[in-house]
Structures are given as structure tokens and as C-alpha cells.
C-alpha positions in Angstrom: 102.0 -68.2 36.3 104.3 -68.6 39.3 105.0 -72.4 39.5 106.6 -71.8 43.0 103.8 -70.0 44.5 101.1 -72.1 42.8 102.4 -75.5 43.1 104.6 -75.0 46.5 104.2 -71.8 49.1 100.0 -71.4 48.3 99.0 -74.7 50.3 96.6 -75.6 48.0 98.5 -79.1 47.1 101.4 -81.0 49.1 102.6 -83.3 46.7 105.2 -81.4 44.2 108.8 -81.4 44.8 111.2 -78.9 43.5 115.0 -79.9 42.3 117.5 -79.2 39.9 115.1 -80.4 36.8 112.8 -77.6 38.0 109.3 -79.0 40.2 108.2 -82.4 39.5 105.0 -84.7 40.6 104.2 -88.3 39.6 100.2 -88.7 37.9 99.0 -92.0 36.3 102.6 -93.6 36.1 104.2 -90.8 34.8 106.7 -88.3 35.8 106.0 -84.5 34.8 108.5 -82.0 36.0 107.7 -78.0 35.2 110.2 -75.5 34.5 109.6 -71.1 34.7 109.2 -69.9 31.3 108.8 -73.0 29.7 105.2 -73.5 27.5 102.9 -75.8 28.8 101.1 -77.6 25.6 99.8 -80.6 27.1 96.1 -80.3 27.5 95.6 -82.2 30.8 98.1 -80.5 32.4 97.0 -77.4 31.1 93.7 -77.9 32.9 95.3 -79.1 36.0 97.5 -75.9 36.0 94.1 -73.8 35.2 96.0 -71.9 32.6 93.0 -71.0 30.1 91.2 -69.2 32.1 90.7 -65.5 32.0 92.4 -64.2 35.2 92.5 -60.5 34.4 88.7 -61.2 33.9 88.3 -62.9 37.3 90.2 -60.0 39.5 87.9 -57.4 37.6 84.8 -59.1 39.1 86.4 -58.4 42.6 88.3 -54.6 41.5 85.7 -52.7 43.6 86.3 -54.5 46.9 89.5 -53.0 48.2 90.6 -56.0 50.3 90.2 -58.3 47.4 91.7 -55.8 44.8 94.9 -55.7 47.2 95.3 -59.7 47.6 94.6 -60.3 43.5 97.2 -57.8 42.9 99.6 -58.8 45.3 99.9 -62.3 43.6 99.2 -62.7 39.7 101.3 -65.4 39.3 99.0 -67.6 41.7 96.9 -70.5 40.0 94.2 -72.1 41.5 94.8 -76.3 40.5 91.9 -78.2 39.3 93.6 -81.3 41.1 92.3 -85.1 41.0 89.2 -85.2 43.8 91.3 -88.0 45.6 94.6 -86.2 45.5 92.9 -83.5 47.5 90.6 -85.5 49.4 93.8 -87.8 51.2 96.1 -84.4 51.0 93.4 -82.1 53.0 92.3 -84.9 55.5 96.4 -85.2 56.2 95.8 -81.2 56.5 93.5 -81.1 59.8 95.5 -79.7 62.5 98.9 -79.7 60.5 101.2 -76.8 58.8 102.5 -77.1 55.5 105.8 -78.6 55.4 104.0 -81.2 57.8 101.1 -82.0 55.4 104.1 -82.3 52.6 106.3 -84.5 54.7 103.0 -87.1 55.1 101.9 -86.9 51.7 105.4 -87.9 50.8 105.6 -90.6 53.4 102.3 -92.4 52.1 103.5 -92.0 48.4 106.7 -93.7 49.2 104.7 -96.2 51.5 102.2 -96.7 49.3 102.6 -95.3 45.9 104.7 -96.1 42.9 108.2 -94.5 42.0 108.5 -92.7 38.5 111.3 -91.0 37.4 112.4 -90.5 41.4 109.7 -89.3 42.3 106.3 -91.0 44.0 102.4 -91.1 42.7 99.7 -90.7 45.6 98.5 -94.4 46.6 95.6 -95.5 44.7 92.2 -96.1 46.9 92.8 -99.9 47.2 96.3 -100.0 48.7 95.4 -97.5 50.7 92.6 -99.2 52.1 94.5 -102.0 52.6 97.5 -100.2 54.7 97.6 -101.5 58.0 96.9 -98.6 60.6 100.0 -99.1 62.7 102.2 -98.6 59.7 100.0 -95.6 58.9 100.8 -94.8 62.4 104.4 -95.5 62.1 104.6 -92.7 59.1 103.3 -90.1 61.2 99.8 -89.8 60.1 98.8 -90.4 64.2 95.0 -90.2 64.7 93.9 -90.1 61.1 95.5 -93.6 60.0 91.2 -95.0 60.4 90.3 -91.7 58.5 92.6 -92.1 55.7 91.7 -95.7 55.5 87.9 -95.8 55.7 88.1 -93.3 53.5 90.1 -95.4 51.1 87.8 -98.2 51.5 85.1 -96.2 50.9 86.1 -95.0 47.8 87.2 -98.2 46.5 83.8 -99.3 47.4 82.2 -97.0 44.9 82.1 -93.6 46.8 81.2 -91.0 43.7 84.4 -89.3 43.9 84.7 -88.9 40.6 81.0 -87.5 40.3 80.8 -84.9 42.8 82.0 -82.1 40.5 78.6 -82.6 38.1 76.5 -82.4 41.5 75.0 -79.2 43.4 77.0 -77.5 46.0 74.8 -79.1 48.8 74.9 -82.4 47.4 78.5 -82.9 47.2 79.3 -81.3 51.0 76.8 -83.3 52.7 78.2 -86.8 50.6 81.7 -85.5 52.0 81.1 -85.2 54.9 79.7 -88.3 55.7 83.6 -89.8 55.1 85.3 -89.7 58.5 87.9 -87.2 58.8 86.1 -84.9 56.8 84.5 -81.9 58.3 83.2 -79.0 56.8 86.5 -77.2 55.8 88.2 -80.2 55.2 85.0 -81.0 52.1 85.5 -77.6 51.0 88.8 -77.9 50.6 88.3 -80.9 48.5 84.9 -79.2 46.4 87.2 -76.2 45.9 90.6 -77.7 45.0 89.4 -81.1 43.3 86.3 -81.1 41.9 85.7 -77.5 40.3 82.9 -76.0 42.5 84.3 -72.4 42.1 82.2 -70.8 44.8 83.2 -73.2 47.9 84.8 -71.3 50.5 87.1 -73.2 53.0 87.1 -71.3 56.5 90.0 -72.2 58.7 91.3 -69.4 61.3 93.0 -67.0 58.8 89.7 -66.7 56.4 87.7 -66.3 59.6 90.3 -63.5 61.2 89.8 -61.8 57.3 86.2 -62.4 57.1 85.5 -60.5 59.9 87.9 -57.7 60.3 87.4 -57.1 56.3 84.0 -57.7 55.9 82.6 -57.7 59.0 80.9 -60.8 59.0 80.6 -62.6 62.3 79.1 -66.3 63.4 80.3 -69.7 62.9 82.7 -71.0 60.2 80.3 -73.1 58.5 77.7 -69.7 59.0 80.9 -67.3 57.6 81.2 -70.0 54.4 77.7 -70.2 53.3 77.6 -66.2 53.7 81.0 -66.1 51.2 79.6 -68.2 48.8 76.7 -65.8 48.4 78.3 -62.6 48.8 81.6 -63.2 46.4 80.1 -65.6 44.3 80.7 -68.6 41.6 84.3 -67.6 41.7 84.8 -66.8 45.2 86.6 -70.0 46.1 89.5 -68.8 43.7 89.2 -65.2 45.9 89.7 -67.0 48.9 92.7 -68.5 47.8 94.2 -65.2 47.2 92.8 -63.7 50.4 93.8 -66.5 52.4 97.7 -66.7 51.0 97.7 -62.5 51.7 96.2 -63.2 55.1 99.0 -66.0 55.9 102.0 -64.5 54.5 101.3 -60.7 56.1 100.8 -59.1 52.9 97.6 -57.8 54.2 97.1 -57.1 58.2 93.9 -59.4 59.7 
């Protein structure tokens, strides 16, 4: 595994920070900091990491499709996190209309704002302080037009929004109960379906996956169209393909 790639340059997950102790997040009050080379024998964070699975296994399912075969082999060290659903839900509605080091820079902001400190670093806020934020010091952080996303989100997930129960339903089910939070489109849900609640064969579509869908599949229509045709034409593990396919498509390693 390539912690850098996975946990930093992949833009996947906006919250880890790298430093002389090697890279280092805050989950549950308490600090876990990563180092290259070193095992990994705590269970949880084995699954967050999604180190058990069969990755060699994975790239053979896509071997005989050239454009996938190039992206899987490009990056082996890349990981696909299984993160917590509201770690990706606030990190990918902070992501609409944002780069990377942008998304980062907020996620930090709120956790500082918001969060607790362990070990110098921060933990994501939980649903309840976030929902209690006022939105001009959301505002003030640089969130801008999302501060009433981010908290009627939170509010609705303090309020019993199945967060924690959208990985157990169907596909369908999950999108359409995401989408009904504001600030959460149809990328944005996939994103968190994908990323945070283990629904392998969701397929986020933002301009880069378009750009590859069509010029290396030729598919053609609308983004939500192009993702409901990917999840049937790669499929349960296509979310993990797009990862690679979409870090190959953003970095140059393959030409869309």
C-alpha cells in the first residue's frame, strides 16, 4: 500500500495530515499516525485501510479492458478507504466546486472549529456541534454557500438520518435517501455510497470520469445516465475502478 497516494494525492479523503511522525488523523478521541513499511495489526484500521482484500484479484476482473489494465497498473499501491459515512458525507459536500488542497484546508478549519484536538491533531465535528455551528462562523471559515448544507445536514443526522444504515440498503435506496440532504447531488451521494458506506459498484461522475467515459468507452449522455451505465457495465467493483481511472485521468497518466 502507498499511504501517500491512498490517504493524501487520490482525493478520496481530506482529513490526514502528513509530518515528521509519518501521516496522522484523529477517529473516536484517538490519535493514529501511519508510517511506510510499518504492519498494520489493528483490525479497524485494517478495514478502514481495506487491506484484506484481494487486489491482484480485483485488477484481473478488469485485465481484458486496456484502459482499465493501464490505470490498475499504473498505481498498485492505491487503496480504496472504507471511511465513516459521515466523514465522507461533510468531506464530499465541502468537495462541490472545490480542488483538493481546498477541500483539505475546510475539512481542517471545521475540525479545529468544531472538532476535538488529540495528539495535535483534530477529529471531524460530531453531527450535533455541527448542527449547532452558527452559519456566519461557518461562513467565516470559508465554507461560503454550503454553511446551510453542512448544517441541515448535521441536523439531520442528529435527528436520526440512517447514516449509519445505508451500507445494508440497495443501491437505489441509499442514493435517493441521500439526496434528499441538501448539498447532496448525485455525485456528491456517490461519493459518499462509494467512499463511506461500502456500495462497491457506485460510480461518481465529475468531469474527468465523464472526459474518460466517453473517449474510452464511448459512452455518451448525462452524468447521472454515464453512472447508471458504469455500474452495469464494470460491475460490483467498479466504484474501486473508477478510483483508479479517475486518479490516471487527473494526474495525466492516461490521455482523456
Amino acid at each position: 500500500m502507498d499511504l501517500r497516494l491512498t490517504l493524501i494525492d487520490s482525493a478520496q479523503c481530506f482529513r490526514w495530515a502528513e509530518g515528521e511522525r509519518g501521516f496522522g488523523a484523529a477517529f473516536d478521541g484517538r490519535a493514529v499516525w501511519l508510517k511506510p513499511g510499518e504492519p498494520v495489526l489493528d483490525p479497524w484500521l485494517r478495514n478502514y485501510l481495506d487491506l484484506d482484500r484481494d487486489y491482484e484479484a480485483l485488477f484481473r476482473e478488469y485485465e481484458l479492458i486496456p484502459a482499465a489494465a493501464r490505470a490498475l497498473a499504473a498505481f498498485p499501491g492505491l487503496r480504496v478507504l472504507r471511511q465513516p459515512p459521515w466523514e465522507a458525507l461533510i468531506s464530499f459536500i465541502l468537495s462541490a466546486n472545490n480542488n483538493v488542497r481546498r477541500i483539505r484546508s475546510l475539512v481542517l478549519a471545521l475540525s479545529k472549529a468544531f472538532g476535538r484536538e488529540v495528539d495535535g491533531l483534530f477529529s471531524l465535528p460530531e453531527p450535533e456541534k455541527l448542527a449547532a455551528a452558527p452559519e456566519g462562523m461557518l461562513r467565516a471559515l470559508g465554507v461560503g454557500y454550503r454553511a446551510p448544507f453542512l448544517i441541515d445536514t448535521a441536523r439531520r443526522v442528529a435527528d436520526g438520518f440512517p447514516l449509519d444504515k445505508l451500507r445494508e440498503m440497495p443501491y437505489e435506496e441509499a442514493h435517493r435517501l441521500l439526496t434528499s440532504l441538501k448539498g447532496v447531488g448525485d455525485k456528491v451521494a456517490d461519493c459518499v455510497l462509494l467512499f463511506g458506506c461500502g456500495h462497491w459498484d457506485a460510480f461518481p461522475v465529475d468531469v474527468w470520469v465523464e472526459r474518460f467515459l466517453k473517449s474510452w468507452f464511448h459512452e455518451t449522455g448525462t452524468r447521472r445516465h454515464l453512472a447508471a451505465i458504469a455500474r452495469q457495465r464494470f460491475g460490483p467493483h467498479g466504484g474501486i475502478l473508477q478510483q483508479f481511472l479517475f486518479h490516471a485521468a487527473r494526474v495525466g497518466e492516461i490521455a482523456v
